[in-house]
PLY file of the C-alpha trace (Angstrom):
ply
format ascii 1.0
element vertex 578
property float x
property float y
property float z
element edge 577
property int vertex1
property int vertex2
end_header
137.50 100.13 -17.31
140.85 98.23 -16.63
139.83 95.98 -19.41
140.13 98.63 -21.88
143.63 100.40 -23.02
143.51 104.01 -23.05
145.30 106.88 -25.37
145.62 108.38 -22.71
149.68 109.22 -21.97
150.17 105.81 -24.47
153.68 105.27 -25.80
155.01 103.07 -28.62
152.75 101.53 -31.33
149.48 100.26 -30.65
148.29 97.29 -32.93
144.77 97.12 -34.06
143.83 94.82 -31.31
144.68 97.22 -29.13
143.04 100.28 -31.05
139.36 97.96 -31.16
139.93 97.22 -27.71
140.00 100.99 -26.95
137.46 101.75 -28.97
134.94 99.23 -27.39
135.81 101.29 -24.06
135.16 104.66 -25.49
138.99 105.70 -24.43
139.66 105.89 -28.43
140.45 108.50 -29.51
140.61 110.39 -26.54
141.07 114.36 -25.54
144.65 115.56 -26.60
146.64 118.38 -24.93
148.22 120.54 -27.22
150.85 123.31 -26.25
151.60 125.54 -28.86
155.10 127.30 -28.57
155.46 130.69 -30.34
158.98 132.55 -30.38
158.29 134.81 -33.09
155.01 137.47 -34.35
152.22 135.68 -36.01
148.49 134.95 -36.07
147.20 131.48 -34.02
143.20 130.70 -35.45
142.06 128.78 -32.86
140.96 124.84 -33.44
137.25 123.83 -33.53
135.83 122.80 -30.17
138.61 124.82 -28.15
136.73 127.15 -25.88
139.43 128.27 -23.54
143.37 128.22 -23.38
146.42 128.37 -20.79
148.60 130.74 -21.62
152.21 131.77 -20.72
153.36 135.32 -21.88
156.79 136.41 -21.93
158.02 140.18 -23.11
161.39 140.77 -23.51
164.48 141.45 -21.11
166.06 144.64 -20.86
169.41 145.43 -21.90
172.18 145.83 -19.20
173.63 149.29 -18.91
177.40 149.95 -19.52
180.35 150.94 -17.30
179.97 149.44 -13.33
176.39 148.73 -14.43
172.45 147.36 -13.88
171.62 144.38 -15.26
168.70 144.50 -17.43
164.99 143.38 -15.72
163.67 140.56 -16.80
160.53 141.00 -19.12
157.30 140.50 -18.01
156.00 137.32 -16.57
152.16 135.69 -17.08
150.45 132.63 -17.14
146.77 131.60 -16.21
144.05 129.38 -17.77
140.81 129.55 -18.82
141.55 132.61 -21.12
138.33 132.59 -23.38
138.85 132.44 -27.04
136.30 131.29 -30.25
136.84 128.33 -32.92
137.93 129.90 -35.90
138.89 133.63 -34.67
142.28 134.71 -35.65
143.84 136.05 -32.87
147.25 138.00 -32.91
150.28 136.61 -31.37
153.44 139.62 -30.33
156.33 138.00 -29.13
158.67 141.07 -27.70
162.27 141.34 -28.66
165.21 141.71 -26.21
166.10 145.45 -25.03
169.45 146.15 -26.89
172.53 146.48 -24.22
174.14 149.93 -23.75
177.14 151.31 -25.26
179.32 154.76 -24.69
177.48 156.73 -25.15
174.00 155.27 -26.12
171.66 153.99 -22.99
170.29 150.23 -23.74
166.55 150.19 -23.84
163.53 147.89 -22.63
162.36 144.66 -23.61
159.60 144.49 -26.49
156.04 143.65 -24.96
154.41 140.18 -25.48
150.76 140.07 -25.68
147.85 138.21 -27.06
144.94 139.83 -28.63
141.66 139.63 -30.81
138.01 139.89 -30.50
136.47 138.43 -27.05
139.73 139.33 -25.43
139.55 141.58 -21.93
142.12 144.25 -21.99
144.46 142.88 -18.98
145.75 144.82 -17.34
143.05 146.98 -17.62
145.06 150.39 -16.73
147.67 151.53 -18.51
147.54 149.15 -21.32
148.11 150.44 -24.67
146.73 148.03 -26.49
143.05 146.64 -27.77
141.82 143.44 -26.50
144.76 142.42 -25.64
146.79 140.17 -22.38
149.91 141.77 -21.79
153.53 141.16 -20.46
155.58 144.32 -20.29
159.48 144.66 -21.18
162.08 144.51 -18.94
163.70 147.63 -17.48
166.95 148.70 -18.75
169.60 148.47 -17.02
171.54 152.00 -15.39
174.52 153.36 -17.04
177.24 154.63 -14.18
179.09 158.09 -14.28
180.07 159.99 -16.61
176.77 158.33 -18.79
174.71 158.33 -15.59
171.46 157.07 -17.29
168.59 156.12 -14.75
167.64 152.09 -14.93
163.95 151.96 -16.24
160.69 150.26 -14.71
159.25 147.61 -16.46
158.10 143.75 -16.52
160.87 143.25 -13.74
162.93 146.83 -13.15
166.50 147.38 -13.91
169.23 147.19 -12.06
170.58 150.90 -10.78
174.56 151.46 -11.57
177.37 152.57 -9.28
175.61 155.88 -10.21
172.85 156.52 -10.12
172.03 153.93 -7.83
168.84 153.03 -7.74
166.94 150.49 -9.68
163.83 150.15 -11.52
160.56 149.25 -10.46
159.02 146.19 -11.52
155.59 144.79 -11.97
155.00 148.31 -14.03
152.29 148.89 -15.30
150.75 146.67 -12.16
149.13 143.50 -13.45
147.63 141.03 -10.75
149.39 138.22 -9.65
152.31 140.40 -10.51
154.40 140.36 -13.54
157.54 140.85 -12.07
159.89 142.57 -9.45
162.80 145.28 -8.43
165.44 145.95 -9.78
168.27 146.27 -7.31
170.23 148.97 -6.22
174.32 149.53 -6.60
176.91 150.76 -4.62
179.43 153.74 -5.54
181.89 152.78 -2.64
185.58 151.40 -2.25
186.20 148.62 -2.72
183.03 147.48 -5.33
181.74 149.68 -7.05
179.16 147.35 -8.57
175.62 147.54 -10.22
172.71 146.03 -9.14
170.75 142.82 -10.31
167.93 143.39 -12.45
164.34 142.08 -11.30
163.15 138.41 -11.90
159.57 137.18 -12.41
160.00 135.41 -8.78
162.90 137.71 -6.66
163.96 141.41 -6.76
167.30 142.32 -8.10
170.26 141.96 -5.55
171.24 144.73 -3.77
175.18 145.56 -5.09
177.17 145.91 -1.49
180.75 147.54 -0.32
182.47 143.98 0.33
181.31 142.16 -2.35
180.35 142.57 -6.10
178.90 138.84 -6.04
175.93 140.41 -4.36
174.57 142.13 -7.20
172.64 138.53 -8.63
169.76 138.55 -11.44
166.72 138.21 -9.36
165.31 134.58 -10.02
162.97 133.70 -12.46
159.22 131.85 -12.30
158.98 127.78 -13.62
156.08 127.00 -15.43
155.32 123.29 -17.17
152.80 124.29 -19.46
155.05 123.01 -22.38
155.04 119.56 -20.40
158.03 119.88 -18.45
159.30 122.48 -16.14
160.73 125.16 -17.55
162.09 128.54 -15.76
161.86 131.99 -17.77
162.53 135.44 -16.54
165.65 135.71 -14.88
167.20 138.80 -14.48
170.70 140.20 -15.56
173.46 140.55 -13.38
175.30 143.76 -11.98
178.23 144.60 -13.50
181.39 145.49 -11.53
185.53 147.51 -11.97
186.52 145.92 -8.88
186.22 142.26 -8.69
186.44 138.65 -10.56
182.98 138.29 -9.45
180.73 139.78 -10.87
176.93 139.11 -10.52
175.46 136.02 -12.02
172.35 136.22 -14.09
168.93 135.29 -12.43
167.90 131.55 -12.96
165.66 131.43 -16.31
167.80 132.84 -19.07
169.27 135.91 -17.11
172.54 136.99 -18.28
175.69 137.56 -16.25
177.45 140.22 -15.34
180.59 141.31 -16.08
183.98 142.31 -14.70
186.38 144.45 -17.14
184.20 142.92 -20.11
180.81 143.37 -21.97
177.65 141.62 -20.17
176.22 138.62 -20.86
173.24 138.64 -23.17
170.29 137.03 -21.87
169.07 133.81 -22.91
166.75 134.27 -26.26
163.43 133.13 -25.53
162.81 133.46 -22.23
162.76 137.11 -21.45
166.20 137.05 -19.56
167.46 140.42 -18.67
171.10 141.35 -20.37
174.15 141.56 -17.61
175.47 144.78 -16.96
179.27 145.95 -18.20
182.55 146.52 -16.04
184.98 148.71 -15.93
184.99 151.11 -18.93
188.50 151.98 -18.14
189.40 148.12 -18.35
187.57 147.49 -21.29
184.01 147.82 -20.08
182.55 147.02 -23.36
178.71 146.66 -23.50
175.45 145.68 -21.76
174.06 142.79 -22.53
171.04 142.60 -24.94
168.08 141.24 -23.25
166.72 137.00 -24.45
163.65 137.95 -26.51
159.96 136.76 -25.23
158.01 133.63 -25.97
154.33 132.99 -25.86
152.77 129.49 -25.12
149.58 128.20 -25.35
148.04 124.75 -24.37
144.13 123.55 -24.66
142.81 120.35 -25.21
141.11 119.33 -28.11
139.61 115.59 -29.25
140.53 114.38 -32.54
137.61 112.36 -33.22
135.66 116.07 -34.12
138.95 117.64 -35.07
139.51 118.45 -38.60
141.64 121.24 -39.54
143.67 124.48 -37.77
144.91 127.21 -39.63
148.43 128.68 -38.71
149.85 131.81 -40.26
153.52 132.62 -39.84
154.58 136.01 -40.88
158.22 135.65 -39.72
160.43 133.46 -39.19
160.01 130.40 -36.28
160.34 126.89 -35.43
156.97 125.00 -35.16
156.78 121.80 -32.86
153.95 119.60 -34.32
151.08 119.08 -31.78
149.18 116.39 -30.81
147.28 114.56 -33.23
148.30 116.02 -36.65
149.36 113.35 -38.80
149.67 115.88 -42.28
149.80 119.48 -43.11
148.38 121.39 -45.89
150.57 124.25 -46.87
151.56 127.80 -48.82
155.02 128.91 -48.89
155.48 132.37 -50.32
159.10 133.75 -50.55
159.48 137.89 -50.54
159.45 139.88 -53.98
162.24 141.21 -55.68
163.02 145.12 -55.48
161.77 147.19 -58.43
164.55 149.12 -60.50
165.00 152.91 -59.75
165.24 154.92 -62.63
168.45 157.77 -62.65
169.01 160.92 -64.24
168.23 162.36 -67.69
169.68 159.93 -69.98
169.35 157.42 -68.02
165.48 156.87 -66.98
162.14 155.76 -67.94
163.58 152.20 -68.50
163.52 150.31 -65.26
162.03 146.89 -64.69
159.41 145.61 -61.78
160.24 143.32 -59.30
159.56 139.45 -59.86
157.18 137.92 -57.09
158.77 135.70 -54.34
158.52 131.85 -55.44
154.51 130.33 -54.83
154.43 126.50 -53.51
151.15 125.16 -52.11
150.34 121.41 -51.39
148.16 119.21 -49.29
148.45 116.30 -47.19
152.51 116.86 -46.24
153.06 114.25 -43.59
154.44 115.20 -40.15
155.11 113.73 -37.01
154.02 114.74 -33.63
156.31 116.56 -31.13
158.44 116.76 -34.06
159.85 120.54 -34.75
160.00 122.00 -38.42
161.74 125.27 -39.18
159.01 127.98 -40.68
161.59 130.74 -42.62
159.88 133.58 -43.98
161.50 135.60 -46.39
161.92 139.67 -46.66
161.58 141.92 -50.24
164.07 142.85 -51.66
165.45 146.09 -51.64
164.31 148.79 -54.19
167.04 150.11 -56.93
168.23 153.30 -55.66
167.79 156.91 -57.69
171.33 157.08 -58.78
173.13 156.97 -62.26
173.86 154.57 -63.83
170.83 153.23 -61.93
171.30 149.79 -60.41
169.04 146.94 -59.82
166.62 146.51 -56.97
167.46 143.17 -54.97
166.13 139.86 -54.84
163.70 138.54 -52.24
164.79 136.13 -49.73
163.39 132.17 -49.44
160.43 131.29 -47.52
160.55 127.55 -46.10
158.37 124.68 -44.32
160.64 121.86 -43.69
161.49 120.67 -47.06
159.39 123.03 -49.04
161.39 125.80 -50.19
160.46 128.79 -52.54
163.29 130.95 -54.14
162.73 134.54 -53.48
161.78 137.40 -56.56
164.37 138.56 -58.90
165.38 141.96 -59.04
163.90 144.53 -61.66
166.73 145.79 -63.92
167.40 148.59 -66.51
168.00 148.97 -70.25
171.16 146.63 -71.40
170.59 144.39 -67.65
169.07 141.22 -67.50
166.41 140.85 -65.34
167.15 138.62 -61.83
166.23 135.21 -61.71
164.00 133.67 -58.81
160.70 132.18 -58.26
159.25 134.67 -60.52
161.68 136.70 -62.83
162.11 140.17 -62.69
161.44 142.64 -65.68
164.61 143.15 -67.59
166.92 143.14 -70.79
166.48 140.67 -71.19
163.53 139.56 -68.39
164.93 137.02 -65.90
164.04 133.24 -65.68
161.43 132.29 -63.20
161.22 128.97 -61.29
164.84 129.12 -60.65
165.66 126.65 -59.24
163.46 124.40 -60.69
160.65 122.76 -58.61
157.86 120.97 -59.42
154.32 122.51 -60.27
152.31 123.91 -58.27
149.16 122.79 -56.89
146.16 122.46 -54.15
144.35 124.71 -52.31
142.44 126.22 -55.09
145.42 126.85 -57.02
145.44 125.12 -60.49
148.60 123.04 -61.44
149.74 125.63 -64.19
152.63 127.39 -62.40
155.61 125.86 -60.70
156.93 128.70 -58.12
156.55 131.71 -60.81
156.84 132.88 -64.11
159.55 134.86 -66.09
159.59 138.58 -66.09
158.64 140.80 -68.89
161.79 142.06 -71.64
162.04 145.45 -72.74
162.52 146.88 -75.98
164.46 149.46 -76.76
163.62 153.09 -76.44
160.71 154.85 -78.83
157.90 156.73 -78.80
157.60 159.68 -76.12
155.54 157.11 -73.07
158.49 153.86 -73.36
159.23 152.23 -70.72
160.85 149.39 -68.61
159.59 145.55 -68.26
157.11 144.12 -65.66
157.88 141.80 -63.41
156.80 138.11 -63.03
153.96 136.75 -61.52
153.31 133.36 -60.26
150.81 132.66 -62.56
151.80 134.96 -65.40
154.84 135.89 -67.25
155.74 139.56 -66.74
154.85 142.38 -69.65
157.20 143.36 -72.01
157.79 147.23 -72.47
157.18 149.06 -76.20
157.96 152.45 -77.27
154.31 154.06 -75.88
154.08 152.07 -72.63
155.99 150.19 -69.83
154.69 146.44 -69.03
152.61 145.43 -66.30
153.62 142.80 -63.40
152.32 139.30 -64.34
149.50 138.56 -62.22
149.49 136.49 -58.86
147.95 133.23 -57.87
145.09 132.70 -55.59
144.92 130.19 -52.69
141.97 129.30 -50.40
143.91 127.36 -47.39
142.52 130.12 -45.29
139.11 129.68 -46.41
138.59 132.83 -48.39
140.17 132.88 -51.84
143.65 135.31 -51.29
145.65 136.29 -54.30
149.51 136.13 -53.58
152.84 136.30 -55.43
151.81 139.13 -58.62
154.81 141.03 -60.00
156.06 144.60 -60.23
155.11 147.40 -62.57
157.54 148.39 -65.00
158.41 152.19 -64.53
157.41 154.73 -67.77
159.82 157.44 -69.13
156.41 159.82 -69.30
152.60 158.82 -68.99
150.76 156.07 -67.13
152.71 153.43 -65.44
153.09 149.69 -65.22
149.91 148.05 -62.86
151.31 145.69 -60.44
150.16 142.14 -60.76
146.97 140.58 -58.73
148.46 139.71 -55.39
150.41 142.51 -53.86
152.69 143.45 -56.57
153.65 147.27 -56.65
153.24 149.56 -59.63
155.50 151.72 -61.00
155.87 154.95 -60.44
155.59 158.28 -62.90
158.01 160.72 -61.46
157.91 158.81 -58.20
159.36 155.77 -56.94
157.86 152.40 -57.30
155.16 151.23 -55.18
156.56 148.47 -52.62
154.98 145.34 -53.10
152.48 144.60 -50.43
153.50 142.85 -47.07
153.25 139.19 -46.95
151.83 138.18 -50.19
155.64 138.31 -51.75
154.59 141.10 -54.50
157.65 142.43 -56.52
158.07 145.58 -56.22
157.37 148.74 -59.07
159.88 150.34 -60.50
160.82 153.57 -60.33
160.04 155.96 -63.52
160.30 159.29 -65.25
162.31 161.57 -67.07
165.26 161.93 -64.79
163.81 164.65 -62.72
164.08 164.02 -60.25
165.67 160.94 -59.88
163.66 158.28 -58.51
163.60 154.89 -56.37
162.33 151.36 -57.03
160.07 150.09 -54.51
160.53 147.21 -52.15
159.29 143.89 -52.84
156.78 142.50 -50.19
157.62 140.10 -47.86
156.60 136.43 -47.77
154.64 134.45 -45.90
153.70 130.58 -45.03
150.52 129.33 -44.10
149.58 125.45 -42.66
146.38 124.07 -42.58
146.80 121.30 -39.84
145.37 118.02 -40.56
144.14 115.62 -37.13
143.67 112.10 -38.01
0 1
1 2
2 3
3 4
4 5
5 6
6 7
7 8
8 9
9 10
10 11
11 12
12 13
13 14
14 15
15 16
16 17
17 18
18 19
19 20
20 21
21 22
22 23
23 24
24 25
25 26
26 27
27 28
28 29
29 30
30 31
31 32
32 33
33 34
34 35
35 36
36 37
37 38
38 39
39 40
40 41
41 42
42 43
43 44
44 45
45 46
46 47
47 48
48 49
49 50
50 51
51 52
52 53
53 54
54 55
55 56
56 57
57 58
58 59
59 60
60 61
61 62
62 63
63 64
64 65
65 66
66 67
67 68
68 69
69 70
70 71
71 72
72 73
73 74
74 75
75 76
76 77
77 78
78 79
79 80
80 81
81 82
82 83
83 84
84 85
85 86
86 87
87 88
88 89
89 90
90 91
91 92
92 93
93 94
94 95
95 96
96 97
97 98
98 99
99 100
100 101
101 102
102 103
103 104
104 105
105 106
106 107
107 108
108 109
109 110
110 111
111 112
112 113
113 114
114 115
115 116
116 117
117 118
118 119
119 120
120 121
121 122
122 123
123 124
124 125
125 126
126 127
127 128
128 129
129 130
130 131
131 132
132 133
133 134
134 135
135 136
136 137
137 138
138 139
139 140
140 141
141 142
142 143
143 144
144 145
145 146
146 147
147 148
148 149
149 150
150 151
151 152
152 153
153 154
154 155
155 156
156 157
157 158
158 159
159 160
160 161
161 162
162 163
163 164
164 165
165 166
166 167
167 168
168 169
169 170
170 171
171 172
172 173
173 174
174 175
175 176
176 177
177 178
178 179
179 180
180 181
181 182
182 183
183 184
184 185
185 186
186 187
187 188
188 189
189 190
190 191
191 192
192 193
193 194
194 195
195 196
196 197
197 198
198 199
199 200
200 201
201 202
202 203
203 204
204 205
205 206
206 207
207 208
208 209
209 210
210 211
211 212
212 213
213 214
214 215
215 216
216 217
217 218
218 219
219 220
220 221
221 222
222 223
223 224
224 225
225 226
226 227
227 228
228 229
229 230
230 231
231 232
232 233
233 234
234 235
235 236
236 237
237 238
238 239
239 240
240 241
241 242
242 243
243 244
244 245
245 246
246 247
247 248
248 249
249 250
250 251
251 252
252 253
253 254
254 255
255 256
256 257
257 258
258 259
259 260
260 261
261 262
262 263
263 264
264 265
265 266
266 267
267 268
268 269
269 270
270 271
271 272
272 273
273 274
274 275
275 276
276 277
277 278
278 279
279 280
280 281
281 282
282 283
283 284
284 285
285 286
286 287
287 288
288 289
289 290
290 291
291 292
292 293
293 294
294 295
295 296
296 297
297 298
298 299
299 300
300 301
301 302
302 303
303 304
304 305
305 306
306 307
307 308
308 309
309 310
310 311
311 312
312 313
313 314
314 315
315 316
316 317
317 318
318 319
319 320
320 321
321 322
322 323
323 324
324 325
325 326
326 327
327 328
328 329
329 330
330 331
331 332
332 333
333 334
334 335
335 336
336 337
337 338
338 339
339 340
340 341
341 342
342 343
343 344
344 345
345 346
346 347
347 348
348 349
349 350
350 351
351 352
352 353
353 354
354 355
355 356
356 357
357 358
358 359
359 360
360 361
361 362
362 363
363 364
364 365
365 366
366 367
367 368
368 369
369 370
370 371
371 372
372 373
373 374
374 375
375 376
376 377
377 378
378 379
379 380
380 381
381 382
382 383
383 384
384 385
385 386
386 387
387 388
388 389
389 390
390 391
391 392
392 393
393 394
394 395
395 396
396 397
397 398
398 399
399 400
400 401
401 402
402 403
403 404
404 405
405 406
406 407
407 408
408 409
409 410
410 411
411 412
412 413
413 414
414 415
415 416
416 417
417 418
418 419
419 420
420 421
421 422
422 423
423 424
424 425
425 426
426 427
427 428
428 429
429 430
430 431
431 432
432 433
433 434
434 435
435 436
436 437
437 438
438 439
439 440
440 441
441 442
442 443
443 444
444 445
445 446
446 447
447 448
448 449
449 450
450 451
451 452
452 453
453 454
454 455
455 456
456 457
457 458
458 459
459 460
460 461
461 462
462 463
463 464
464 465
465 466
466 467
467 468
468 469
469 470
470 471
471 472
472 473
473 474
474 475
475 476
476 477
477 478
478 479
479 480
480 481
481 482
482 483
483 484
484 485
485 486
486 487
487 488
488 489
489 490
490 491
491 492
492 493
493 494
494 495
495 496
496 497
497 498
498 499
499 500
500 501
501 502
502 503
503 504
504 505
505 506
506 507
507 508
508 509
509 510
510 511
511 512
512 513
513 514
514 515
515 516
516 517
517 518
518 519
519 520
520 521
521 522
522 523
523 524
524 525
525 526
526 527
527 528
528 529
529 530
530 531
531 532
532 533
533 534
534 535
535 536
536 537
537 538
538 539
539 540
540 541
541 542
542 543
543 544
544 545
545 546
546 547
547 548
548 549
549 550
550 551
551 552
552 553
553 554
554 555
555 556
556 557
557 558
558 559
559 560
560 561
561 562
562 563
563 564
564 565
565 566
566 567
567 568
568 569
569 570
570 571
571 572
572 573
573 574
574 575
575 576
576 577
C-alpha cells in the first residue's frame, strides 16, 4: 500500500491528486482519534459508531491547612479504556472543584469529586460510591491545620498532609478504587528547629515526611503522566508542607501541586489538574492561608471514521473552553444567555406593581465553520438576581451573556416597578415603561427549527397605572414574543419562548417572567422556563438553563415579597464531520 497516501497522522494540505490517490487505496477518509477535554460540568452525547472510550478522571485537590501546615492531597487519579458507552446516550460529565485553603479559624476542605455517569455505566468503585452509574475520582484530602486550630488532615483521592500538630496525614486511595487513585499524605514534625507540615499525597508518591533538620522534606508527593490528550501531560501533584522555621519550604508535587509556604499563604494548586493547595507558615509571621486546591478535569478519547460520521451533540451548562476535534469542519449552534431577575414587590403602598424578568438573548444557527484542534471559549451566563422585598422596591438584575466564539447573546433585563423602566437585554424586562429587547442589536434569528421572526428577544410588557382591585405589574419578554402589558384587573404574562430542535426533540427556551398582581391570579411565565409571578409570594425563578426571566414578586404589601431569579443559560453545538 506504499503507493497510496494515507490520512493517517497527514500534515499540511493535500491536493486532490492526493485525496483520489487515497481514496483508490481505501486510506480515505480514515479512522480519527478524538480526545475530548472537559474542565467544567456538562453533558457529552456520545458520536455514532463510538462503542467504547478512554477516559482520564480528575477530582479536585484539597486545600492546604493554615499555620506550620499539610499541604492539600491531590484529587483523585483514573484513567483506563474500553469504558462502554452507546451512540446517542447523554451521559453526565462532573468535573470537581478545588478544596478551598484554610484560614484562622476555618479548616480548608476536600477537593470536589469527578465522575462520569449514565445508563450502561458500572458503578466503579463499586463500594462506597455515592453515586448511580457512575466512574469516580475522589477529592483530595485537606490539608491539617497546626496548634491552636489543630484540625486533623482528611483522607481522600491522595490524603492530606498532617501539620506540626496533629501530625499525621491523610490516607489516600479512599474510598479504595483498583489500580489505586492515589496515595498518603505525609506526616509533620512539631520539633526544634522545623516545625513543618507534611506533603500531601500524589497520584504516583506519598506525601513527604516533614523532618527535624529540614523543612524541604515536606514535598507534594508526585503526580501520574498520562498522553491521552496526545502529548504527555502530568496531573495530580500534591501540595507542599508549610513551615515557621525555614526559607524552604516544601515544593508542590509535579502535576499542578502547589507549594508551600514559609511566613506566607500557600500556593494554590494548578487549576485543572487536581493539584493539592500548599500549606501556610508561620501564623505569627504572617501565616496567611492554605492554598485552594487546582480544580479536576475529565478527558475522553475514542475513535470515530468520518466517512459514517454525521453529527454529535454537545451541551454546555457552564462555562468552558472547547478544543475542536478531529474531523469537524462546522458547528450548528444555540446560545442562550440567563434571564433577568423579576421585581419584588414592597410594602403597602408600594406593591402589586412589579415587572417579570426578560429572557436571556436566543441565537441559533447552522453550519458555523471551525477548525480542528482549534479552541473556542463556551461562556454560559447566570440569572439575574430577583428584586428584593424592600421599600421602595428595587429592580431584579439582568442576566449575564452566553457565548460560542463569536456568537454572543445579551443576557435578560431586569423586571422593574411603577415609574421604572424596564431593563434592556436580549429580551426586555416588564416595566414603566417595558425595556427594549435585542439590545444590542444582532441579526435574526434562525435554524434549528426556529423560524427567522426573532432576533435574540423581544421587548417586555409596560404597565399602566394603578386601577381596579386585581392591577398589576408588566411581563417580561420572550424571545419570540413581546412581554404583556399590565391593566387595572390583571398583571401581564411573560412573552412566550422559542423552540429549537438541535437536540433532536423540539425544547422551548428563552420565555419571560410573570408580572406580579396587587390581589388575584398572577402573571404565567412564558413557554420556555420563564417564572410566574407570585400572589403574596415571591416570583417563581425562571427555570435552569433555558434563560427564563424570572416572576415577579406580588401582593398587597403583606408581607413583603421577592422577585424570583432568572434561569440560567445555556449553549448547545451540534458538531458537523465532513
Amino acid at each position: 500500500m506504499a503507493q497510496f497516501p494515507s490520512n493517517y497522522n497527514a500534515t499540511g494540505i493535500w491536493s486532490l491528486r492526493d485525496q483520489f490517490v487515497a481514496r483508490m487505496g481505501n486510506n480515505w477518509p480514515g479512522p480519527v482519534t478524538v480526545a475530548e477535554i472537559f474542565t467544567a460540568s456538562t453533558t457529552w452525547t456520545c458520536p455514532t459508531g463510538v462503542t467504547a472510550v478512554d477516559y482520564l478522571v480528575v477530582a479536585g485537590g484539597g486545600g492546604g491547612g493554615f499555620y506550620n501546615a499539610g499541604g492539600g492531597g491531590a484529587g483523585g487519579f483514573r484513567t483506563g479504556s474500553g469504558l462502554s458507552v452507546t451512540a446517542g446516550t447523554s451521559y453526565t460529565i462532573t468535573v470537581g472543584a478545588g478544596g478551598t485553603g484554610a484560614t484562622s479559624p476555618s479548616a480548608g476542605t476536600n477537593g470536589g469529586d469527578s465522575y462520569i455517569s449514565g445508563s450502561g455505566i458500572t458503578n466503579n468503585p463499586s463500594s462506597g460510591n455515592p453515586y448511580t452509574n457512575a466512574l469516580v475520582a475522589y477529592g483530595g484530602g485537606r490539608g491539617s491545620s497546626g496548634v491552636p486550630y489543630s484540625v486533623s488532615a482528611n483522607n481522600g483521592g491522595s490524603g492530606g498532609g498532617g501539620s506540626y500538630a496533629p501530625t499525621t496525614g491523610g490516607t489516600g486511595n479512599t474510598p479504595s478504587t483498583s489500580p489505586s487513585q492515589g496515595s498518603n499524605g505525609g506526616t509533620g514534625v512539631n520539633a526544634n528547629p522545623y516545625f513543618s507540615g507534611g506533603g500531601g499525597g500524589g497520584a504516583s508518591a506519598a506525601g513527604g515526611n516533614a523532618t527535624a533538620s529540614t523543612a524541604a522534606s515536606s514535598v507534594g508527593g508526585a503526580g501520574s503522566s498520562t498522553t491521552i490528550s496526545g502529548s504527555s501531560v502530568t496531573y495530580a501533584g500534591g501540595g507542599g508542607g508549610g513551615t515557621q522555621s525555614s526559607s524552604n519550604p516544601g515544593a508542590g508535587g509535579a502535576g499542578g501541586g502547589g507549594a508551600g509556604a514559609y511566613n506566607a499563604s500557600g500556593t494554590a494548586g494548578t487549576a485543572n489538574t487536581g493539584g493539592g493547595g500548599g500549606g501556610s507558615g508561620n501564623l505569627a509571621a504572617g501565616g496567611g492561608s492554605g492554598g485552594a486546591g487546582g480544580s479536576g478535569i475529565v478527558i475522553l478519547r475514542y475513535t470515530i471514521n468520518p466517512s459514517t460520521q454525521t453529527t454529535g451533540i454537545l451541551t454546555f451548562t457552564s462555562s468552558t473552553v472547547w478544543v475542536c476535534p478531529a474531523g469537524v469542519t462546522s458547528v450548528d449552534y444555540l446560545v442562550v444567555a440567563g434571564g433577568g431577575g423579576g421585581a419584588g414587590s414592597g410594602p403597602a403602598g408600594d406593591s402589586g406593581l412589579a415587572g417579570g424578568g426578560g429572557a436571556g438573548g436566543f441565537r441559533t444557527g447552522t453550519a458555523f465553520p471551525v477548525t480542528a484542534g482549534d479552541a473556542y471559549v463556551i461562556a454560559v451566563g447566570g440569572g439575574g438576581s430577583g428584586g428584593p422585598s424592600s421599600s421602595p422596591s428595587p429592580p431584579g438584575g439582568s442576566g449575564s451573556f452566553s457565548m460560542f466564539a463569536t456568537i454572543t447573546s445579551a443576557g435578560g433585563g431586569y423586571g422593574a416597578r411603577y415609574n421604572t423602566a424596564g431593563g434592556n437585554g436580549g429580551s426586555g424586562g416588564g416595566g414603566y415603561p417595558g425595556g427594549s429587547g435585542n439590545t444590542p442589536s444582532q441579526p435574526s434569528a434562525g435554524g434549528n427549527g426556529a423560524p427567522a421572526v426573532a432576533y435574540q428577544g423581544f421587548n417586555g410588557g409596560t404597565g399602566g397605572a394603578p386601577g381596579g382591585p386585581n392591577f398589576g405589574g408588566p411581563g417580561g419578554g420572550g424571545a419570540s414574543a413581546a412581554g404583556g402589558a399590565s391593566t387595572s384587573s390583571a398583571p401581564g404574562n411573560g412573552g412566550a419562548g422559542q423552540a429549537s430542535t438541535i437536540t433532536g426533540p423540539s425544547v422551548t427556551y428563552a420565555g419571560g417572567g410573570g408580572g406580579g398582581p396587587y390581589a388575584g391570579t398572577a402573571g404565567s411565565g412564558g413557554a420556555g422556563g420563564g417564572g410566574a409571578g407570585g400572589t403574596g409570594v415571591a416570583g417563581t425563578a425562571g427555570t435552569a438553563n433555558t434563560g427564563g426571566g424570572g416572576g415577579a414578586g406580588g401582593g398587597t404589601g403583606s408581607p413583603s415579597v421577592a422577585g424570583g431569579n432568572g434561569g440560567s443559560g445555556i449553549v448547545i453545538l451540534k458538531t458537523n464531520y465532513s
